[in-house]
C-alpha positions as CSV (number, residue, x, y, z in Angstrom):
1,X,140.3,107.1,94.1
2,X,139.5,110.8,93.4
3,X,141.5,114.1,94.5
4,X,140.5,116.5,96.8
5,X,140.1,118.9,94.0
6,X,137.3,116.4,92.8
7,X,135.6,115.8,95.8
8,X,135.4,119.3,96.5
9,X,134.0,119.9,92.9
10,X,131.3,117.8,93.5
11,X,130.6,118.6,97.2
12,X,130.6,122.4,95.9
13,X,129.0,122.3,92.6
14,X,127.1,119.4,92.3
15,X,128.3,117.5,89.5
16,X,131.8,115.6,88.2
17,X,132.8,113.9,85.0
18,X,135.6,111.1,85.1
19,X,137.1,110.7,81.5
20,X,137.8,107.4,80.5
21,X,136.3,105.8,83.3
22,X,135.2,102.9,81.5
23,X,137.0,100.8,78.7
24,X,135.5,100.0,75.1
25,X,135.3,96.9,75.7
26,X,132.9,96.9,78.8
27,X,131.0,99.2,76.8
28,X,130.3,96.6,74.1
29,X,129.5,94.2,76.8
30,X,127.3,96.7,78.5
31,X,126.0,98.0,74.8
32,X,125.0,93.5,74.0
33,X,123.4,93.6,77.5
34,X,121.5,96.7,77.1
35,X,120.3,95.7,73.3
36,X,119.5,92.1,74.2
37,X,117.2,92.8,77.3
38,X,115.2,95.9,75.6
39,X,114.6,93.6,72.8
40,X,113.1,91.0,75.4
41,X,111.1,93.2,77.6
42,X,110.1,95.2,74.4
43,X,108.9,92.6,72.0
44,X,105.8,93.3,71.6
45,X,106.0,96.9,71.6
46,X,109.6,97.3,69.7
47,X,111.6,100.8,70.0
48,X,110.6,103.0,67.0
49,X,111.6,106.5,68.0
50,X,108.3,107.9,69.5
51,X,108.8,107.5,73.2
52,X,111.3,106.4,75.6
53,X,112.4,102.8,76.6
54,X,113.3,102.4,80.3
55,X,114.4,99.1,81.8
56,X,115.9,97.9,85.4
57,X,119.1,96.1,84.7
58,X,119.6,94.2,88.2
59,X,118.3,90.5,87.2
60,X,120.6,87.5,86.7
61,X,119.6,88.2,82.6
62,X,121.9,91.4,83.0
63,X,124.5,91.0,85.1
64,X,127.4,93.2,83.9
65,X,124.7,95.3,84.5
66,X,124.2,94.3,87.8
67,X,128.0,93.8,88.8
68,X,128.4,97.7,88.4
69,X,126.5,98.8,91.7
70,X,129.1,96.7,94.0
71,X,132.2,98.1,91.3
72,X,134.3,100.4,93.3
73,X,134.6,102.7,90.9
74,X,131.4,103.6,91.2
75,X,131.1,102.4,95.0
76,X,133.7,103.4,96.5
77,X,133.8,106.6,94.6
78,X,130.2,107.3,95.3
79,X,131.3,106.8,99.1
80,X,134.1,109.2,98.8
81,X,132.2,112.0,96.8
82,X,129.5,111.6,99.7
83,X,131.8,111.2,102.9
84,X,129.5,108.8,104.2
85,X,128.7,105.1,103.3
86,X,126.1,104.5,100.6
87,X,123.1,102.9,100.0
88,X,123.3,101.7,96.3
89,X,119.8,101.5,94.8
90,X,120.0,100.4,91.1
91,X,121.3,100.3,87.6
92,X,119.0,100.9,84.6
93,X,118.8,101.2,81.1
94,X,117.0,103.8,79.0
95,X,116.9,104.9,75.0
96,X,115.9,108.2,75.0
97,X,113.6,110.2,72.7
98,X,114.3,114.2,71.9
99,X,114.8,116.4,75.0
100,X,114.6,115.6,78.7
101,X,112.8,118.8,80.2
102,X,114.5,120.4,83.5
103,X,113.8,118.7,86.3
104,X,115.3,116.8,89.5
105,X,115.0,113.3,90.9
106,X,112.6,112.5,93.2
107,X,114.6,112.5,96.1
108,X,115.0,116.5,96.3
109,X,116.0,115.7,100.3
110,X,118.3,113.1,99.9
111,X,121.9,113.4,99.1
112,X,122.6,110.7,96.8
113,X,124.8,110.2,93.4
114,X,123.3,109.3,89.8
115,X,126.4,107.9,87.7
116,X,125.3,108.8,83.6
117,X,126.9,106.9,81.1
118,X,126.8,107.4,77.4
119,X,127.0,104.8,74.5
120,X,127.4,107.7,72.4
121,X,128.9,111.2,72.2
122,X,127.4,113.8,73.2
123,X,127.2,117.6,73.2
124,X,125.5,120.8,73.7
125,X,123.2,120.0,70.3
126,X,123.1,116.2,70.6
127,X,121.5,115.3,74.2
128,X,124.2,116.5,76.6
129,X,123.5,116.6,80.1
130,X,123.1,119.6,81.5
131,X,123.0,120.7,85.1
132,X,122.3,124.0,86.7
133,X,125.6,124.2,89.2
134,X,125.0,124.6,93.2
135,X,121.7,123.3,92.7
136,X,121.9,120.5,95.2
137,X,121.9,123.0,98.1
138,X,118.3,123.1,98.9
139,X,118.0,127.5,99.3
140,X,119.4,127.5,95.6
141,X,117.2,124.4,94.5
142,X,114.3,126.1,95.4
143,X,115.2,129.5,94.0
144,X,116.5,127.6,90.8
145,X,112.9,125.6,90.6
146,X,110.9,128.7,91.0
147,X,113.2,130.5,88.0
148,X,112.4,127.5,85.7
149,X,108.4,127.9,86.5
150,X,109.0,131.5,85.7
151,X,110.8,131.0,82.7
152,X,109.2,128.3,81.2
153,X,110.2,125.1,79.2
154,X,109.8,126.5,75.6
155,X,113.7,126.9,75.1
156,X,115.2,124.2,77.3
157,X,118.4,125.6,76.5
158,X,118.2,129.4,77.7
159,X,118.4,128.4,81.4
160,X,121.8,128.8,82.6
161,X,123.5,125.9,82.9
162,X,126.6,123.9,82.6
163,X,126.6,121.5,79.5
164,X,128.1,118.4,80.2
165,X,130.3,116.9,76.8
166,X,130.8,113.5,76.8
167,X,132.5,110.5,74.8
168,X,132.0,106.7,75.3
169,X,133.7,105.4,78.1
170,X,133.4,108.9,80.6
171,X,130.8,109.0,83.3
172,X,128.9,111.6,84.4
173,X,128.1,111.8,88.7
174,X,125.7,114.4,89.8
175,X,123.9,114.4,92.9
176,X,119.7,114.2,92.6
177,X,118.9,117.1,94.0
178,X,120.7,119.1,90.8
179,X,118.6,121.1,88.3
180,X,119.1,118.6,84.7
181,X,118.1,118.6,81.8
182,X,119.0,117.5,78.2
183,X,118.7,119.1,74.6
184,X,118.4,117.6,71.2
185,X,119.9,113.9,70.9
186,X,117.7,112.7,68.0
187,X,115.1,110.1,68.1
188,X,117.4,107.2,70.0
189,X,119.5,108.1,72.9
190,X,120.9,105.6,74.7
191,X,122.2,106.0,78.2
192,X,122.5,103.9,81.7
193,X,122.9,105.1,84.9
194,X,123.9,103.9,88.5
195,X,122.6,105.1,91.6
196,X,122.8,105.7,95.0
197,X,121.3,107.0,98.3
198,X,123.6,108.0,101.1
199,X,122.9,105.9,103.8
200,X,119.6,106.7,106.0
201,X,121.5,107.3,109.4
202,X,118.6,104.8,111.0
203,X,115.9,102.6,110.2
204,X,113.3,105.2,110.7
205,X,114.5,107.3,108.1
206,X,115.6,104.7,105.6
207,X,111.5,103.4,105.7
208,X,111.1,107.0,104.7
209,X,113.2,106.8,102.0
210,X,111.6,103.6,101.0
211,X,108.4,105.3,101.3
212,X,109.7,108.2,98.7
213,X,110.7,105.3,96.4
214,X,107.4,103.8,96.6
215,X,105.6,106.6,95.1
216,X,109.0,106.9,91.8
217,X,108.2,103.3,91.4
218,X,104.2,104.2,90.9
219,X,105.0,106.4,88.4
220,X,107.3,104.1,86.5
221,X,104.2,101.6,86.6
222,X,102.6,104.1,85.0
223,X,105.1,105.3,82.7
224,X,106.7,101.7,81.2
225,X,104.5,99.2,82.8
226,X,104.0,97.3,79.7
227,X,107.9,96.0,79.7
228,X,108.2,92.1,80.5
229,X,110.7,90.6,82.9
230,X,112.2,93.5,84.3
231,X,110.5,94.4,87.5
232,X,111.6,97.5,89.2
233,X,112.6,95.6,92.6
234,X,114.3,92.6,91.5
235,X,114.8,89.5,93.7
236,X,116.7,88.0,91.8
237,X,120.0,90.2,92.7
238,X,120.4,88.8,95.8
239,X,120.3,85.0,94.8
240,X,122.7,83.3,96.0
241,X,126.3,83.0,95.8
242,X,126.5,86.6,96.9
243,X,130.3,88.0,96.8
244,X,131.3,90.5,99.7
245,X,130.3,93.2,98.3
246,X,126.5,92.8,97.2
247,X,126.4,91.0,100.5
248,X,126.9,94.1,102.0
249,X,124.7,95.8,99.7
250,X,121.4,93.5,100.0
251,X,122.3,93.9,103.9
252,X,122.3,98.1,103.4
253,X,118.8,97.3,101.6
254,X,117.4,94.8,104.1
255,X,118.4,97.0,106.9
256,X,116.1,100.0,105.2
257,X,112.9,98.1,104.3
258,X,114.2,97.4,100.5
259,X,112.7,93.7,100.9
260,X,111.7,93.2,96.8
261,X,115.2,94.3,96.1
262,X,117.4,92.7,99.0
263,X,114.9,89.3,99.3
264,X,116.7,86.0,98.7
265,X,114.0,84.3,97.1
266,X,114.5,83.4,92.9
């Protein structure tokens, strides 16, 4: 569990890293997950370096993957950084291409946590996340977006911001509503996140969150449609056996409309 001093960081700021958080050898389990299913839902379109790869990880085909939404290290940390219980949305795959321009999720009126993890280092020159800090409070957000527009995206890196280092095995949390962006990173980045909602406190507002989703998982149809076998709500994650946990899960999903995702059905 975190400290106080953490919590507070992120509450304040926006934004934690947790060293070590994940041992080498999960990483090479994760890293022969990652490479097999791109390699499946890519075939006929194989990763050459000119635009990203993007892939849902929450099928039975990926389920170290899958496993790490109901982990409590990133549950019950996610729970704890947000003080409230959480809806946990999905884990994904992606091998980036050159820069990430600033930007933040589409969610800028949710509180929720995005867990970043690396397969390889990363710094200021070579993809490192960056995040403008406080930026999750929505007076700054807004000030922050309109200073972007102003400044424009021709030098990613003159916005002031926090660069985020990382080695294999830290994590990165942030909450969506942060100001992020990345610079450099060559021509094949690869990195996975898992994500989170805090809770909708009823069913009204969790359909509106659903509805939110709706139009991210448009764009993605537009954006990497042509993958195979990966769809962006997966059934299949709630097949039975379920353990405790991902029971709880599906139930948090069911509860807010998340039928594709929390359906029982293979």
């Amino acid at each position: 569990m975190l400290t106080a001093s953490q919590v507070m960081q992120f509450q304040s700021l926006g934004f934690l890293v947790l060293r070590n958080h994940l041992a080498p050898s999960e990483l090479e389990e994760l890293r022969a997950e990652m490479g097999t299913a791109m390699s499946s839902a890519y075939a006929h379109s194989p990763f050459d370096g000119s635009r990203r790869h993007w892939l849902p990880m929450m099928g039975p085909e990926t389920p170290t993957f899958a496993a790490l939404l109901e982990d409590p290290r990133f549950l019950d940390t996610t729970e704890q950084l947000l003080g409230a219980p959480a809806l946990g949305w999905m884990v994904d795959a992606n091998r980036y291409v050159g820069d990430t321009a600033w930007h933040n999720d589409a969610f800028a009126s949710n509180r929720g946590v995005k867990w970043a993890i690396y397969l390889e280092p990363t710094s200021a020159e070579r993809g490192a996340l960056r995040v403008v800090p406080c930026s999750q409070n929505p007076v700054v957000n807004a000030h922050v977006g309109e200073f972007i527009e102003m400044a424009g995206h021709d030098d990613l890196s003159a916005i002031p911001a926090m660069v985020l280092d990382s080695q294999p095995g830290d994590v990165v949390a942030f909450d969506f509503r942060c100001w992020h962006a990345s610079v450099g990173g060559g021509k094949d980045r690869s990195m996975f996140t898992v994500e989170y909602f805090e809770l909708p406190p009823d069913p009204q507002a969790g359909l509106d969150l659903r509805s939110k989703i709706d139009v991210l998982d448009a764009a993605c149809e537009k954006s990497w449609g042509d993958r195979v076998g990966h769809p962006f709500y997966e059934p299949r994650y709630a097949r039975e056996p379920l353990t405790e946990r991902r029971q709880l899960l599906v139930d948090r999903l069911r509860g807010c409309g998340f039928n594709e995702l929390a359906g029982s059905s293979p």
